[in-house]
N, C-alpha and C positions, 0 to 999 in steps of 0.2 A: 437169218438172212434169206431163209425161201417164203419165196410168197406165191402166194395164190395166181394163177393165169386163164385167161379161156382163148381158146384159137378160133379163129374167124376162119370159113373159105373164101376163096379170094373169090372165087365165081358169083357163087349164090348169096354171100356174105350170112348164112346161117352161123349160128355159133356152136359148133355141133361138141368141142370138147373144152374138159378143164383138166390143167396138166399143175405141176408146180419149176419153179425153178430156182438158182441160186442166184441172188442180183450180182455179188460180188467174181462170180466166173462168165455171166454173161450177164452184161451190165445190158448190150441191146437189145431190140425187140428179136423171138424166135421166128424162125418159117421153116415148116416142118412139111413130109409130104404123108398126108393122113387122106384116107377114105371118107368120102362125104356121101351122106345115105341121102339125101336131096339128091343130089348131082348123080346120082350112082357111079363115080368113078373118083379114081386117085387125083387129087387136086391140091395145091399149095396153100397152106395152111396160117395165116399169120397171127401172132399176137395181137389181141384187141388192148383197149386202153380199161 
């Protein structure tokens, strides 16, 4: 049940990470708050498709 993921930032929309997750414990999309090396600051993070 985990699959594979990449987080977007939500500013720059670079795809700076791949995470995994469990569908069955979080069936919706994540938003995490992760460090973006583009942006150089802490930025909101979403799952892409």
């Amino acid at each position: 049940m985990r699959v594979k993921i990449t987080l977007v930032c939500s500013e720059c929309k670079q795809r700076n990470y791949d995470s995994v997750k469990n569908k069955k414990n979080d069936p919706d999309r994540l938003t995490m708050k992760k460090h973006c090396r583009f942006c150089r600051k802490h930025t909101e993070h979403k799952e892409s498709k």
